[in-house]
N, C-alpha and C positions, 0 to 999 in steps of 0.2 A: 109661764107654763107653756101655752101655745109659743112662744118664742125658742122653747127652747127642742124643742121636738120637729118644728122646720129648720132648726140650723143642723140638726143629728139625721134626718133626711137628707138632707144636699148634702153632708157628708158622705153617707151612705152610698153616695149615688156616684159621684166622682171617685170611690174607690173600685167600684167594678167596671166604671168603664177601663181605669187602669190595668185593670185583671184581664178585659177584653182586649185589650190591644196588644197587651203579651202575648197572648195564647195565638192570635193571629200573627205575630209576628215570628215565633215560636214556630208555627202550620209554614210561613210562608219559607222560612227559614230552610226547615224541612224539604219542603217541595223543590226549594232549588239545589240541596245535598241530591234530592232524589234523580233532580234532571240535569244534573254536573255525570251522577253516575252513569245514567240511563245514555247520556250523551257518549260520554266514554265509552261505552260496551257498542254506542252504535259506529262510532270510532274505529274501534277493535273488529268491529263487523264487518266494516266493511272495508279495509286493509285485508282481511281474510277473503271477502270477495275478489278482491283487486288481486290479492294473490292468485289464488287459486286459479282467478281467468288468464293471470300471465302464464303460470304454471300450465296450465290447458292448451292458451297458441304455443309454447314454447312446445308439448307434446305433439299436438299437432302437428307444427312444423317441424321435427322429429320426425314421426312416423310417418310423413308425406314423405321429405327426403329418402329417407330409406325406403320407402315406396320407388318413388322413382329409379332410385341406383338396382333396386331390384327387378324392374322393370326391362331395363335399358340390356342389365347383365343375361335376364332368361330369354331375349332379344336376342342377344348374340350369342349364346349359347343353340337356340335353336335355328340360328339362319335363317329369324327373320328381320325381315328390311328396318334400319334405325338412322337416324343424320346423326352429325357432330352437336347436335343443339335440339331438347326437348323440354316441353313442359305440360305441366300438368294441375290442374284445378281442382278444388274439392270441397266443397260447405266453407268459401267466402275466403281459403286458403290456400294457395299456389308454391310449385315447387320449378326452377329450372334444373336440368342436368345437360353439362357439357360433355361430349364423349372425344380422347385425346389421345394419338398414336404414339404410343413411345417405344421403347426396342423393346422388340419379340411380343407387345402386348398392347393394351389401350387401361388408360384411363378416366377413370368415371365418376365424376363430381358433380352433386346436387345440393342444391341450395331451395331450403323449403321456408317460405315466409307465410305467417298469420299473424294479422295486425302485428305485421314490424318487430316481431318473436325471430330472429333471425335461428335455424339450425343447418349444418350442413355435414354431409357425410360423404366419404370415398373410398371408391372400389379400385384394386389395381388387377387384371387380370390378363394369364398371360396363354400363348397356345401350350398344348398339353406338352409337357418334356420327354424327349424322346432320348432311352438311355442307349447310346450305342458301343461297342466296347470293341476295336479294332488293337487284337491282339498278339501283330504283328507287322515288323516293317514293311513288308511285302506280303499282300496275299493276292493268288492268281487264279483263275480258273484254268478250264483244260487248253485253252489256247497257251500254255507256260508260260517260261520264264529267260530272257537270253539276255546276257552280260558279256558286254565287249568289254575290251582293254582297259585296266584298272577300272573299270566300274565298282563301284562302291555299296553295302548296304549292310548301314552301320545303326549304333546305337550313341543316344547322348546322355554325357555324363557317366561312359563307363554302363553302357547299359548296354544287354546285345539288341542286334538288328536282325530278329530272327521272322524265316521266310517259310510261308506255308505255301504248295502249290499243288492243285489239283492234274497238272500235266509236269511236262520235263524242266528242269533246271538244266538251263547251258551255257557254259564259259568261253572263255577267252585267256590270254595270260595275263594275268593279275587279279582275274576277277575274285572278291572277299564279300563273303557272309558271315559277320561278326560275331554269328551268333546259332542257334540250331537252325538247319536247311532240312525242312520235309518234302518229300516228290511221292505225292499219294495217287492208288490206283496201281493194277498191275502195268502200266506202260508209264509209271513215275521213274524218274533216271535225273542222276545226277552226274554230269560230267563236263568234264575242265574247270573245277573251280576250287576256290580255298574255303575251307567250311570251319570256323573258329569254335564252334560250337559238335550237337550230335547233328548226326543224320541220319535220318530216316527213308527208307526208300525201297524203290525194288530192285533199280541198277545201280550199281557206283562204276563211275569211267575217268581213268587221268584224272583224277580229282585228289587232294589233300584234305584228309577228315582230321581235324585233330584231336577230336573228342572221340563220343562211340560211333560206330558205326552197327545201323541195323539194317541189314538186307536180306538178297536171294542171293546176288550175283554181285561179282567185285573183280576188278583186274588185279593184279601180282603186284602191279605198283601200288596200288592205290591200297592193296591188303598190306604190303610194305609198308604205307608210311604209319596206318592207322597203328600197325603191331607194333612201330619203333618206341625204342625204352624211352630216346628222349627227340623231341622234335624242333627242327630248325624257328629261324626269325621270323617264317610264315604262322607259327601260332607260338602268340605273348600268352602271357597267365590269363585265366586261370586253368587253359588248358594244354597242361606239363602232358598228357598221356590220354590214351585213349583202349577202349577194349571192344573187338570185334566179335558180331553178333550172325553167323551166318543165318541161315533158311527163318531168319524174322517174317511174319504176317506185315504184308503190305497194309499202309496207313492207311485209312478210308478218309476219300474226299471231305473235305470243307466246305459247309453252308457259309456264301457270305452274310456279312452281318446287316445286311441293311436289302429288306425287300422292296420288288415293285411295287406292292401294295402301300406300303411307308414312301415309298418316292412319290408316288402319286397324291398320296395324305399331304405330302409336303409341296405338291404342285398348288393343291387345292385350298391350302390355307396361306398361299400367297393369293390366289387369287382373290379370296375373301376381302384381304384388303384395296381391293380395285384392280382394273385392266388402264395399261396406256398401249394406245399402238402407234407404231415408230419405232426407229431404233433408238439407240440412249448410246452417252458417248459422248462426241467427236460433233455426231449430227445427229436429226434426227427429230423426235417428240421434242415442245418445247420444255415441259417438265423436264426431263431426263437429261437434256443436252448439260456437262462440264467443261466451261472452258479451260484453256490454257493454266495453271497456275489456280485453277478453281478446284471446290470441293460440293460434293453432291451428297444429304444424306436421302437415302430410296427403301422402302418395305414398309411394310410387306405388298412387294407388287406383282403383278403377273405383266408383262412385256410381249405384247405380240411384234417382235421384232427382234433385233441381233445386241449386242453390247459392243461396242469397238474404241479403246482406249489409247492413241497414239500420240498422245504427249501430256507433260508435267500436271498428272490429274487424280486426285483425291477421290473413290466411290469408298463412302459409309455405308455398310448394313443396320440398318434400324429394324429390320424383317424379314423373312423369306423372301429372297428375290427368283422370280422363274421366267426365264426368256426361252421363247418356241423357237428361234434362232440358234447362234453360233455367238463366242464368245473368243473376244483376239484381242489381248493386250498384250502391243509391240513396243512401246515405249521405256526407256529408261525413267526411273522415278517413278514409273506409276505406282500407285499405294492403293489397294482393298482392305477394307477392316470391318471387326464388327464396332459397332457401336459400341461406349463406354458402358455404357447400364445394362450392357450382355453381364456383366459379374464374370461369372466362373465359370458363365454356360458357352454352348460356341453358336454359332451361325452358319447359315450355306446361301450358297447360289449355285441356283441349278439350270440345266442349256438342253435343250432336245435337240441341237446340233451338238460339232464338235468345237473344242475347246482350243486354242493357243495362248500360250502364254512365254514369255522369252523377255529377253533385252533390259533385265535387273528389274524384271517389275516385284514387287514385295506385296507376300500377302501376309494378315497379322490375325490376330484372334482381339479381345477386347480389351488387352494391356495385363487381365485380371488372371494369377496362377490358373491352369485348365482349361482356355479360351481359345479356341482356333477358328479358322476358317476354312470350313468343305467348300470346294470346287466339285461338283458330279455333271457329272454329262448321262442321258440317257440313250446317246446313239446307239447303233447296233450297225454288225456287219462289216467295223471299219477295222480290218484286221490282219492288214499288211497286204504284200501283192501289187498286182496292178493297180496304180492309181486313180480313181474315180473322183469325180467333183462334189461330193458330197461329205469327203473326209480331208482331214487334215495331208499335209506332205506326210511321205512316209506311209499316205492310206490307215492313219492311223484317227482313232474319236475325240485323244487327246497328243497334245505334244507340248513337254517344257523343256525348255534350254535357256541359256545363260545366265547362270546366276538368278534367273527364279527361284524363288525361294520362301517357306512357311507357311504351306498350307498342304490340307488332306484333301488329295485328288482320291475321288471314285469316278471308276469306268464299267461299270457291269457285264456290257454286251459287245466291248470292242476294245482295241490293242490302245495303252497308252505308249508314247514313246517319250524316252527322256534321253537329252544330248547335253554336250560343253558348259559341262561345271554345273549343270542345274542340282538345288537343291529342295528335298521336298522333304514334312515332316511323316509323313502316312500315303502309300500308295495302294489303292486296289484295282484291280483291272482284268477284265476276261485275259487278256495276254498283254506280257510288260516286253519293251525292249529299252534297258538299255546302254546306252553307244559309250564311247571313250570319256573314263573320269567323270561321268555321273555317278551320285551320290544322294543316299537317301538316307536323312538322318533320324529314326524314330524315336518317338520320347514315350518313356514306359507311362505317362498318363492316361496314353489314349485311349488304355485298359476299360476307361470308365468314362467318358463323355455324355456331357449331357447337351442334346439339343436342344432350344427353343423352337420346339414345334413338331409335330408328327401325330401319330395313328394313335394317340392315347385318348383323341378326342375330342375334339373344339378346345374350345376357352374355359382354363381352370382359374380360380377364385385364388390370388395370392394374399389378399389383404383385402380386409373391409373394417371400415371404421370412422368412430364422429370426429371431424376435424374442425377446428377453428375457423 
């Protein structure tokens, strides 16, 4: 009896320990499902931290970068002082910005880092465009307009070369206006010359109109040819006839297209990009000097000093160039251009002396359809006559000859003169002369030109954006 109730105890006894060690096994089991999970979500937690901080310097250096390009840009915008190279710090995050000349503009690239979050972004901005629209191959102020022996002023591609002039048109024999010849103001007169187009005017003298004619006053000849039924080899199509217009209202003068106010605009945002003083050239500043068989790209510069190109020499416009000097290239082969990355727009160089240019030198625009090259001078006073030291031969502010050729001279306040064979695409000038078999070819684009640069207002914003 007692025998048998201690062996039914110790039974008893070894079956709950069994039960206890399950149930802890069970508990223990448990707690490590629990802390496999808990572990994972802290896992999970913190790859979401890790993001989120990358995500944050990546912002960061984002919106530092674009800090800085915005910086650098209201900088140049307002004219105030900036290097090629800036930087900038902020809560443990840094940004640099390069600033970099390129034609008719700068640009501006920042590079913002936090903790090694690389972002970077860039501005390209260019001087304000300036639309200029020269809508005719000739226009003159009241100093006129005078045409020697076969002197030329034509159109390209069949286009006319038509001449607006705020004083007298005067010929020579052969001299040809492709295209309509205006002579505005009561003392406008047009005489000895071939007019392919109409004319407009107050006198007509010894001249063949082949189109209409609209005046006050006309000689018998010159009423003669306009009235004829049919007209000789001096006018091709498309003008077969013409119909005369007696006691017409004289034409009222022409505003040139491009004020002092805009020239000056364009002095000053060469200057923006830096002064060298010396000449450039030949000799001169060490910047600026091209040798022999050398090429120079220059702008937007101000030059207190002259230009002078006398042999086998390449000047690139990259920028408004402005020289307080004189401008003389005598050499065969000399080459002026704009820069490739002008596009479609054009460029100038401008001279507060007077200009020469002669002896096959070539001027080009940017390669790109619409792209030329203005030459302007802002002399004054050089307007033929006796000659002074101040102006060109001739006493003139510009003068081209031989085989010069493709670019748009302006002369505002003084006589251009053009001699032997030269050719030009756009002429403006207080008074033009000129001489034997010059020839000025217009091209109907000029209607609309766009400069890089003038009075629309500092530095306009072409692009901004994150780049790689």
């Amino acid at each position: 009896m007692n025998l048998e109730f201690g062996i039914s105890r110790s039974a008893h006894s070894a079956g709950g320990a069994g039960a206890g060690q399950a149930a802890l096994l069970a508990v223990l089991f448990l707690f490590l499902i629990s802390l496999a999970v808990s572990l994972g979500f802290v896992a999970i937690a913190n790859r979401a931290v890790q993001n989120a901080r990358a995500d944050m310097d990546a912002k960061r250096s984002f919106f530092l970068a674009e800090a800085g390009v915005e910086d650098v840009v209201y900088r140049l915008k307002t004219a105030k002082q900036v290097s090629s190279s800036e930087s900038y710090a902020l809560g443990g995050a840094a940004a640099s910005v390069t600033l970099t000349d390129i034609a008719g503009g700068k640009e501006v690239l920042a590079t913002g880092n936090a903790n090694n979050a690389i972002r970077r972004s860039k501005a390209v901005v260019q001087q304000g465009l300036t639309g200029v629209g020269f809508a005719y191959g000739v226009q003159v102020d009241a100093g006129g307009l005078e045409m020697e022996q076969n002197s030329r002023i034509e159109g390209a591609g069949g286009v006319a070369g038509n001449v607006y002039a705020n004083g007298p048109i005067e010929g020579e024999n052969g001299a040809v206006i492709t295209g309509d010849a205006t002579a505005a103001g009561g003392l406008g007169s047009i005489s000895d010359v071939i007019v392919k187009g109409t004319a407009r005017v107050h006198a007509v003298a010894e001249s063949k109109i082949c189109g209409d004619a609209y005046y006050t006053t006309i000689d018998a000849d010159s009423l003669n040819f306009v009235n004829a039924a049919t007209k000789p080899s001096e006018c091709s199509t498309p003008w077969a006839s013409g119909t005369a217009y007696p006691g017409s209202a004289d034409p009222s003068p022409a505003a040139f297209p491009i004020s002092d106010s805009q020239i000056q605009q364009w002095r000053d945002d060469a200057a923006a990009g830096g002064a060298i003083t010396g000449n450039c050239g030949d000799s001169g500043a060490a910047e600026c000097v091209i040798a022999d068989n050398g090429t120079l790209f220059l702008g937007p510069k101000k030059v207190v000093g002259n230009l002078a190109l006398a042999k086998k020499q390449t000047l690139v416009i990259t920028g408004t160039l402005y020289f307080t000097g004189s401008i003389s290239i005598s050499s065969s082969n000399v080459t002026v251009k704009c820069d490739p990355s002008y596009g479609s727009h054009s460029c100038m160089i401008i001279a507060d002396g007077w200009i020469n240019v002669s002896n096959n030198a070539v001027f080009q625009g940017s390669g790109a359809s619409g792209s030329y090259l203005m030459a302007l001078t802002a002399i004054a006073n050089c307007n033929g006559g006796p000659q002074t030291p101040s102006c060109t031969n001739h006493n003139a502010g510009l003068e081209v000859d031989n085989n010069a050729q493709g670019s748009i001279f302006y002369v505002p306040h003084s006589m251009a003169y053009v001699k032997n064979n030269a050719r030009m695409t756009e002429l403006t000038a207080y008074k033009i002369t000129l001489e034997n078999n010059a020839v000025i070819t217009y091209q109907q684009g000029l209607a609309d030109l766009q400069f890089s640069s003038g009075p629309t207002g500092g530095w306009v914003i072409q692009t901004w954006e994150e780049v790689e």
